[in-house]
Structure formats: C-alpha cells, structure tokens
C-alpha positions in Angstrom: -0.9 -13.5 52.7 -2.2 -11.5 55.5 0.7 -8.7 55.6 -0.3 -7.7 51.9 -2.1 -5.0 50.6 -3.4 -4.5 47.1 -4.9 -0.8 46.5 -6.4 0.4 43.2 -6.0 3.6 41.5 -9.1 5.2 39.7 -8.3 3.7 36.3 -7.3 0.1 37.7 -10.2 -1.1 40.1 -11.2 -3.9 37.6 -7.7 -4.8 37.0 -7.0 -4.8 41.0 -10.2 -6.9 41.6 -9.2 -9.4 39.2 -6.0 -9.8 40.9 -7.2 -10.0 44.4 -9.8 -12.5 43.5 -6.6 -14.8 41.6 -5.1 -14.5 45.5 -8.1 -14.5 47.8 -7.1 -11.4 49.2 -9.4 -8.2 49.8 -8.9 -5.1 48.1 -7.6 -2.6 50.2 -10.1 -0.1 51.3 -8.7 3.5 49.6 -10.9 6.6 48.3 -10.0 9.3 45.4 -11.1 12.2 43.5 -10.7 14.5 41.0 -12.4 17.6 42.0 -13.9 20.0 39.3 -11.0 22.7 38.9 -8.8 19.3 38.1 -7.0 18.8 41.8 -6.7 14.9 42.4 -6.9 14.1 46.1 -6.8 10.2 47.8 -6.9 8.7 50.9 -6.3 5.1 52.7 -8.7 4.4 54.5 -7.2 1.8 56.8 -4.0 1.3 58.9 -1.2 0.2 56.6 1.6 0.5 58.9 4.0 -2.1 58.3 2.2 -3.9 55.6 3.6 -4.6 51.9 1.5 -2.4 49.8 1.0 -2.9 46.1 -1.0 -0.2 44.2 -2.5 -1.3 40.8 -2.6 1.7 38.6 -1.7 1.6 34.3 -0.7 5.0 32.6 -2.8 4.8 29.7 -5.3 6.4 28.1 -5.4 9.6 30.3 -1.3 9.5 31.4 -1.0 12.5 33.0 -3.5 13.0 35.3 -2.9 8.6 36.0 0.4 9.6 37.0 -0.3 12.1 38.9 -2.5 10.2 41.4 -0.2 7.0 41.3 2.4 9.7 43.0 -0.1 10.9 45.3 -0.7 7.3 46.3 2.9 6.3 47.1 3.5 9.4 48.9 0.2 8.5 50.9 1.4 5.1 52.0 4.7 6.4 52.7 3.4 8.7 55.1 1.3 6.0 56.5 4.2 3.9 57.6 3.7 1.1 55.3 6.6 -1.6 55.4 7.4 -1.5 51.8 5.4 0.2 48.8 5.2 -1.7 44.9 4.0 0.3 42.2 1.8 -2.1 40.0 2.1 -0.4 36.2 0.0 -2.9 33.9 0.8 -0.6 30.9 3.7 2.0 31.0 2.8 4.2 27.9 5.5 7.2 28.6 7.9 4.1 28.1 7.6 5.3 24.7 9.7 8.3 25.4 12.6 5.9 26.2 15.3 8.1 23.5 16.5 11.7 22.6 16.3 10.7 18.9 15.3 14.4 17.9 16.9 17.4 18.9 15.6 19.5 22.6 13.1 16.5 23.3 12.4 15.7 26.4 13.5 11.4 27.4 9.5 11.3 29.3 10.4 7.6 30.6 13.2 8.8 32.5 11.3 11.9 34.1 8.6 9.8 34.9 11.4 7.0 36.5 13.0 9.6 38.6 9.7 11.1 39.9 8.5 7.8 40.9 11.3 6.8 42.8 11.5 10.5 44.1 8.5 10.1 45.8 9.7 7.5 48.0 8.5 4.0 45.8 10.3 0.4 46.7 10.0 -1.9 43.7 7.6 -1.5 40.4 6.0 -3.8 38.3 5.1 -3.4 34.9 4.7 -5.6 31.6 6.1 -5.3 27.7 7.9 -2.1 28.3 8.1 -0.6 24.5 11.8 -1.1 25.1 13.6 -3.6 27.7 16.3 -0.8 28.8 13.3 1.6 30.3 14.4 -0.8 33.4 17.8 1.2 33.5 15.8 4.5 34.3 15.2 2.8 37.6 17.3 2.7 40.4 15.1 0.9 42.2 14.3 -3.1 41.2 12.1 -3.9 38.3 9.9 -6.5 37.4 9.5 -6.8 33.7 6.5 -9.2 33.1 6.4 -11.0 29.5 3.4 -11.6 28.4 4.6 -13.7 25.8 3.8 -17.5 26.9 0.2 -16.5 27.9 -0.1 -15.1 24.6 1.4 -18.1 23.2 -1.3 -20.5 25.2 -4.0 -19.0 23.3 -2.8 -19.4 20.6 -2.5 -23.1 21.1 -6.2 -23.0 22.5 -6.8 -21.3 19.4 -5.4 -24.6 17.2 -3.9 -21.9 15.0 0.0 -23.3 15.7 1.1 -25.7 12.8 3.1 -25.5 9.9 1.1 -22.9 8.0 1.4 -20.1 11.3 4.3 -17.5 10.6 5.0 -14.9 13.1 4.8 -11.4 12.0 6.9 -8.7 13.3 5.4 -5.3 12.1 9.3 -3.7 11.9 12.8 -4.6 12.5 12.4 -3.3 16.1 10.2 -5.6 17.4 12.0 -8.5 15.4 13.9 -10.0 18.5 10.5 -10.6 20.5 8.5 -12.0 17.2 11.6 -14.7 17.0 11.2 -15.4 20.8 7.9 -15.5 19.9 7.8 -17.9 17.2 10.2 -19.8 19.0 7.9 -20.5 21.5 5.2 -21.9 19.1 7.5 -23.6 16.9 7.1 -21.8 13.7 9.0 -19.1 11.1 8.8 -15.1 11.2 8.4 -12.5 9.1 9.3 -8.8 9.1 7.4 -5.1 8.4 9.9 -3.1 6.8 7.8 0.3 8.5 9.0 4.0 8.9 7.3 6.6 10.6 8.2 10.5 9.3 6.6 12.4 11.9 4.3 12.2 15.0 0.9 11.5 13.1 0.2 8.0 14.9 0.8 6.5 11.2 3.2 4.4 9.9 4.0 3.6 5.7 4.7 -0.4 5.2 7.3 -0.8 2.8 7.7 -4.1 1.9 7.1 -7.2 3.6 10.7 -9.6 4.2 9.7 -13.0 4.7 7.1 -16.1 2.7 3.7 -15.7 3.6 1.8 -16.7 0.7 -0.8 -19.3 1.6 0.4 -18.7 5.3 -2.2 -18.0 8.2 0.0 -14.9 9.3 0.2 -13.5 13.6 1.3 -9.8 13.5 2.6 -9.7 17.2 3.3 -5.9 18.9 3.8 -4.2 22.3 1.0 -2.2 21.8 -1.5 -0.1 19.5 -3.6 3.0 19.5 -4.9 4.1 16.1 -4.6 0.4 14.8 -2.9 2.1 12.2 0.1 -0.3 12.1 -2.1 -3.4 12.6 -3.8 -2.3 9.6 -1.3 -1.6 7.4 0.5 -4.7 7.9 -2.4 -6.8 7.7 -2.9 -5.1 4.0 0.7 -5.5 2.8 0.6 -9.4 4.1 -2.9 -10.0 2.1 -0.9 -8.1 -1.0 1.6 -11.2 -0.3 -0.7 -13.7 -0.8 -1.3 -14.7 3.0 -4.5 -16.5 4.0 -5.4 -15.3 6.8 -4.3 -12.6 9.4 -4.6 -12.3 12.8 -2.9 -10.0 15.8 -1.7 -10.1 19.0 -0.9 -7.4 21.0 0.3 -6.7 24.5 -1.5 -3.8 25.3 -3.8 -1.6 23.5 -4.8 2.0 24.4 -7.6 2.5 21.9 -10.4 5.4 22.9 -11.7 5.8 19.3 -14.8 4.0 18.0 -13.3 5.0 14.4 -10.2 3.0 15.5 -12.5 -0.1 16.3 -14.5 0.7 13.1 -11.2 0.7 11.0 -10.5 -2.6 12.6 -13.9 -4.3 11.4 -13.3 -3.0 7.6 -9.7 -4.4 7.8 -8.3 -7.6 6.7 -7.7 -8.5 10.2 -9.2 -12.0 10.8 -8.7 -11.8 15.0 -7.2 -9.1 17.4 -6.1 -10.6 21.2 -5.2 -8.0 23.4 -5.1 -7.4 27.2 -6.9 -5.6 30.2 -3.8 -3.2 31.0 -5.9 -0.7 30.0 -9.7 -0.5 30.3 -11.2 0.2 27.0 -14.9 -0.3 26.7 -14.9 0.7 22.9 -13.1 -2.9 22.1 -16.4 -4.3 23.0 -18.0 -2.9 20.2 -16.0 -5.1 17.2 -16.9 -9.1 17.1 -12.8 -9.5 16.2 -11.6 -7.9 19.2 -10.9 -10.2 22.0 -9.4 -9.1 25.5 -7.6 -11.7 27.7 -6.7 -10.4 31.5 -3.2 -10.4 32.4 -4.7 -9.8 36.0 -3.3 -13.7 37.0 0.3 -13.1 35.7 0.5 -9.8 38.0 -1.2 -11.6 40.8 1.2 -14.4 40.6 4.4 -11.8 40.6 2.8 -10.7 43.5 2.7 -14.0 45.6 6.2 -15.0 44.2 7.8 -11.6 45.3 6.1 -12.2 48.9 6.9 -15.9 49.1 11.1 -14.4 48.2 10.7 -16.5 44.8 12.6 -15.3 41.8 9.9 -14.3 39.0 12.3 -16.2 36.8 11.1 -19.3 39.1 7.3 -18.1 38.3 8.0 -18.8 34.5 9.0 -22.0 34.6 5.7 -23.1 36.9 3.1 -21.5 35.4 -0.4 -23.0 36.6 -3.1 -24.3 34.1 -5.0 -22.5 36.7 -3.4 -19.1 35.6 -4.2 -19.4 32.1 -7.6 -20.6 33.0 -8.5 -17.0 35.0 -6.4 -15.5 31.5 -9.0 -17.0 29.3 -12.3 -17.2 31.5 -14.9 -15.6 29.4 -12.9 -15.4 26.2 -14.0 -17.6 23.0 -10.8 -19.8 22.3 -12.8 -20.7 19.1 -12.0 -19.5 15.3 -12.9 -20.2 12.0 -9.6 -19.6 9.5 -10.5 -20.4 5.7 
C-alpha cells in the first residue's frame, strides 16, 4: 500500500498505531502542540504530495479543542498537495447534536459537517453515529462503520448466546439496532421505556417491555458517559427477575473514576466497550473490558484503496480481524 498515509492526531496515536500495525504500514511522521495560552499548531513532517492521506483523530472526551486540530490537520495536507485527504473519526460525539428538538439550539453535527468539508476534506470515516442520518450533513461520502458483528463475535467467544440471552435496548430509539442485533445472535429483545427531562447526563427507567425473568440480559448502546443509563437499566432488569446483566457499548467517553466506581457497585455482570476513545480510568474496574475496533477501521482503509465496496468488507470479514479485536481481552465469564 505504498501511496497511503496514516497520520495521528494527539488523541489518536494508540488508535493509529494499532491500525498501521493491522496493515504493515508506518505511521506517518507528523508533530503537534498545544502551546500554553491554548493555540494548537501541527506540522507533516514528510512530503505527502500526491499520497492518500488518512488522519486518525476521535472527538471525544476533550471535543473542541480535538476538532480543532483535526481541521488544522486537513488544512495542512491540503496545502501539502496530498492526492486525496480521509478524515478517520473513531467516535463522533457532536453527532449527538444531530436535531433542533428545543427552541434557538444550535444542530452541532451539522456545524461540525460543514466545517469539515469547508476546510477542504475528501471522504470521512466514522463508526455508530448516535443517529444514521448524521451521514446527510455530509456532502462529501461517508463511511458508516457498524460495529455490530465484532460485537456479536465476542459475544459468541463469550459462550453467552443461547436461549436464555435477550437483547436489551435501553429506549425505543435504539430499538431498531438491538433487533439487528439480536438478530444477528439469534435471540429475543427487550425495551427501556427511558425519558430524559433535561440536560443532567441522567435518564429515569420507566418500565421495562419485554420477559426477562430468569434471562441472562445484553443491554446494547451507542455509547455512555456517566454510566447512568447502563445503570439504571441494569437495576430495572434485576427488579424483573433477570439473572444476569451484561453491556455492550459502542463507544464510551468516560473521564470519571466515580463513573467507573458506580459501575463496580452496580448490578452490571460485564461492560465490552471500544478504544474510540482512550480512557485510562476503565482500567481501574475488573468488569470493564475494552476491545479495539482499530482492525475494522484498518480494513475500511485497505478496501477503500483496493476500490472495494465496504459493503464487500462485511461479508469477508477475517478470523484474523477479530483475532487483533480481541488480542489481550479475557473472552472468559462466569454467569450464575
């Protein structure tokens, strides 16, 4: 793959490592800084002219100032002649602000779209947008990753799929991906009637639609960052009688050891998440366990360059791919 490029962005080396080792490729050589007034500067430091570049950066924990310096970036390798420039978004968090669904608010995926593509981007990359139709913002194509039949591997590793395993959606909004979910492991779903009343990060659980009593119960979500959600649901589905609970979450933008502590007191028998964002706090709980999603990005990457449809990629997934998914990760668990 000699005419491509991966770069990193501050909050992505890891992420970018991982996915250059999946290829054999060498990370491009790139420096960046934030100086102490707040000013982010960066700098390519080799010749990218006519190369396909991809730059690896999430917008996570610290979105502003990671969006920022993912603009600076594609403005750099436009200015340095590169062929054609891919914006690499493991986790796109302002996806959240994908609606006007309050009066003089602000539709923050959209601004962030237009900006992106202002500043002179080809084609981005991204996984489990909080809603499909963020794509539409785009002009520009989109490569929606799901993350769904990784997830669903390890579950199978996990020997968790069989007849007692329902599916947990933790509200009527995610319901449509916890049935594609379930479909793809073969088993029923359930629902979390939630509402949220303002902007406090928590949701109330009002009932639970669905049998889980004497079920071993997966809540699946996009993403978390209290835990609050996870939580909740995990308590209503034990008030149902379900044996055992477990999550499993796309993303997961948790800074908080409080969030990680609330986790370890909960009812919560598992939580699988990814490396879209680095979070070295999930390190500290024993039922927190972080599978890369650094092969499935690297693989987009070689099927865009080899003019493969992604849809192609899906239907040939390598055991090797969920092999670099896993490596390091316990596929062991003890359910009661």
């Amino acid at each position: 793959m000699p005419d491509i490029k991966i770069f990193a962005g501050r909050t992505s080396t890891s992420f970018a490592d991982k996915m250059c080792a999946y290829l054999g490729v060498e990370k491009g050589q790139s420096f960046s800084k934030k100086f102490s007034e707040g000013n982010i500067y960066v700098r390519v430091d080799e010749s990218i002219r006519d190369k396909d570049v991809y730059i690896v950066q999430t917008i996570g924990i610290d979105p502003n100032d990671e969006f920022t310096e993912l603009l600076f970036w594609i403005d750099a390798f436009k200015r340095a002649s590169a062929a054609n420039i891919t914006a690499v978004i493991p986790y796109y968090s302002y996806a959240k602000g994908d609606k006007k669904d309050e009066p003089r608010v602000s539709i923050r995926g959209k601004v962030c779209a237009d900006c992106i593509e202002k500043v002179g981007v080809d084609r981005v990359i991204t996984m489990d947008l909080h809603a499909p139709q963020v794509q539409g913002f785009f002009s520009k194509p989109v490569d929606h990753l799901q993350y769904r039949k990784v997830l669903a591997e390890y579950a199978r590793r996990l020997g968790i799929v069989n007849d007692d395993l329902v599916v947990v959606s933790p509200d009527a909004g995610f319901a449509k991906n916890a049935r594609q979910f379930a479909a793809e492991l073969g088993c029923l779903t359930a629902i979390g009637d939630k509402t949220r009343s303002d902007h406090s990060e928590h949701a109330e659980i009002l009932e639970i639609i669905g049998d889980v009593k004497n079920k071993n119960c997966l809540i699946v979500d996009d993403f978390t960052i209290s835990g609050g959600t996870l939580i909740d649901v995990a308590e209503g589905l034990m008030d149902k009688g379900a044996r055992n609970v477990l999550a499993f979450l796309s993303h997961a933008a948790v800074t908080s050891p409080k969030t990680v502590e609330r986790i370890n007191n909960s009812p919560l028998k598992l939580v699988v998440t990814t490396d879209t964002v680095e979070c070295p706090v999930l390190a500290h709980s024993d039922k927190i366990r972080v599978i890369s999603a650094a092969p499935l990005f690297a693989q987009t990457v070689r099927t865009i360059h080899d003019r493969k449809t992604t849809q192609y990629m899906y239907g040939h997934l390598e055991q090797k791919l969920y092999d670099a998914s896993f490596a390091g990760v316990s596929t062991h668990i003890d359910l009661d």
